[in-house]
N, C-alpha and C positions, 0 to 999 in steps of 0.2 A: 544301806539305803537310807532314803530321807524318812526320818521319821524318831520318835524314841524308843531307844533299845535300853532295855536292862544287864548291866554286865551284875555278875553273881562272881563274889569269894568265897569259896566253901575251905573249911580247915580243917584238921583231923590231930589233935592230941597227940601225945604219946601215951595217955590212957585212954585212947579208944574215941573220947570223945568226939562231935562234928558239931559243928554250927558253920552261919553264914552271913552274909551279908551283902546287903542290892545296894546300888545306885543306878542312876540314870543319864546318859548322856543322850542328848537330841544332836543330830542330824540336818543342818537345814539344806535346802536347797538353790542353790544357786542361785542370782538375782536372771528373770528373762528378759532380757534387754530383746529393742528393735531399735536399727538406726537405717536410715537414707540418706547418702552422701550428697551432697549438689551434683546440677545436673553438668554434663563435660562444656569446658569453654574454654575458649581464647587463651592464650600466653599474655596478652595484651589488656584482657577483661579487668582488671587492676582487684584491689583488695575486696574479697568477698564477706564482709564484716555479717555479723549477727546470724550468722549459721547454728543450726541446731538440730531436734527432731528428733532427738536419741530418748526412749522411752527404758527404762526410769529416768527421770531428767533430778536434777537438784544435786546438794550436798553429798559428793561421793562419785560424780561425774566429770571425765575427764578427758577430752580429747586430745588427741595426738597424731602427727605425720609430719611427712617433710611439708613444707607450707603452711604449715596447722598452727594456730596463735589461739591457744584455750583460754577465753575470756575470763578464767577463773571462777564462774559463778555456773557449775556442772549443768547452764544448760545450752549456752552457747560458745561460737568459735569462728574465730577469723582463718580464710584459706589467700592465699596470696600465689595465682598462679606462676607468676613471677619469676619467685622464690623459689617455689615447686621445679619449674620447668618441665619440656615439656614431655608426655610418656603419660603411663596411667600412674596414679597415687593412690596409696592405699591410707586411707582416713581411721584409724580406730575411735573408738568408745569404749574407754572403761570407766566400771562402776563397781563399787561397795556398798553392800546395804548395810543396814542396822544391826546386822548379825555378823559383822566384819567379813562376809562373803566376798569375792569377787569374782568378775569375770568381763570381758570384752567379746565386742563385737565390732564389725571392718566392713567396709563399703569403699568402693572405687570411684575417683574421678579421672576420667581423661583431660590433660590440658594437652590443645592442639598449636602447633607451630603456625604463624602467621606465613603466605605463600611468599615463594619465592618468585619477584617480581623481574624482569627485564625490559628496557625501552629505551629506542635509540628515535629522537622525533626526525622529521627533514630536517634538510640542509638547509642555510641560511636561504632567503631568497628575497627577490624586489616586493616590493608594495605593490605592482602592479603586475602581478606574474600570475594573478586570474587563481581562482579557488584550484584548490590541491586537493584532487577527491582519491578515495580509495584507501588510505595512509593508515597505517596499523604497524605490526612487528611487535606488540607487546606479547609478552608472555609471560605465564600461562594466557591464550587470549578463550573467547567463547563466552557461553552463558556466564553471569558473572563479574564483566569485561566493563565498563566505560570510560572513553576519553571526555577530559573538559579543559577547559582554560578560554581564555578570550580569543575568537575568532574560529574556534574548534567545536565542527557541528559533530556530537555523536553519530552513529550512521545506526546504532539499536542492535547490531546484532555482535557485540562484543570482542567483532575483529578491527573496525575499522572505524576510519573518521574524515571527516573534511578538514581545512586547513583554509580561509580566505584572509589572506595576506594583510589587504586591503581595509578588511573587515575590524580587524584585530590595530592596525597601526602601524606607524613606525613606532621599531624598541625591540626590547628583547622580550618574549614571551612565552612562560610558561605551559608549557601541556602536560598534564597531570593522567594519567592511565590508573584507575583503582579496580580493582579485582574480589570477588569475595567468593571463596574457595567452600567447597561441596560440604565442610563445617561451617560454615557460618562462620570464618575469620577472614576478616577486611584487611589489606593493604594497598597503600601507594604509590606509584613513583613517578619522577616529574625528568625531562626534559626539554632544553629552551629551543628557540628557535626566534 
């Protein structure tokens, strides 16, 4: 147990004699570490630089995982979801005290996959072929959903959109549908018309 204990040499002669002798070894205890990993984000959220929170912090601190870039100076650390990909990551903390102790402690971050988009816009059509209501097919569509581009009225309810031909010009033009999925990860995708 933690603490100091006496170990004892006792010896016995071959004339009978006994004597002894103590020393002392201490015990220490473990260093108590607390760590909090970052909160879950994006594949896309780019380099999480100056991360930290790990109590004992300083000289003897060292984090580790896959995505984990330990600034070297045991109190912070880069996470690079990226890198990581996506799944949960298991972030360690370890530490050594003054007493050449160690021990670690782990906290999990989820990095979530950006959605998977699709989107086919209309068909070519004249400049004078009168507003094009109702027009969607992206998916995932719903809460979340917006179309834009020039000449493209959102319709606000994440399925649909208008299209005034007119409006927008002769040329080729861009309609952009973005989405941002029940995590909080945004993506885009664009088709011409």
């Amino acid at each position: 147990g933690i603490g100091i204990h006496t170990i004892t040499y006792t010896y016995t002669d071959g004339n009978g004699c006994t004597d002894f002798i103590t020393d002392n070894v201490e015990v220490f205890a473990l260093p108590i570490l607390t760590f909090t990993a970052l909160a879950d984000l994006c594949v896309d959220a780019g380099v999480q630089a100056g991360q930290g929170g790990a109590t004992p912090s300083g000289v003897g601190g060292v984090y580790s995982g896959t995505g984990v870039t330990d600034d070297g100076n045991g109190l912070t650390y880069s996470f690079d979801p990226a890198a990581a990909g996506v799944g949960v990551h298991t972030i360690t903390y370890t530490y050594t005290d003054g007493n050449g102790c160690t021990d670690f402690i782990t906290d999990n971050v989820e990095v979530f996959a950006l959605p998977i988009l699709t989107f086919t816009a209309l068909a070519d059509l004249c400049v004078d072929a009168g507003v094009q209501v109702g027009q969607g097919g992206a998916t995932p569509s719903g809460v979340g959903g917006v179309y834009s581009g020039t000449g493209v009225t959102d319709d606000g309810n994440g399925l649909t959109y208008s299209f005034d031909p007119a409006g927008a010009g002769i040329g080729i033009h861009t309609i952009t549908y973005t989405y941002t999925d029940g995590n909080g990860c945004t993506d885009f995708i664009t088709d011409n018309v």
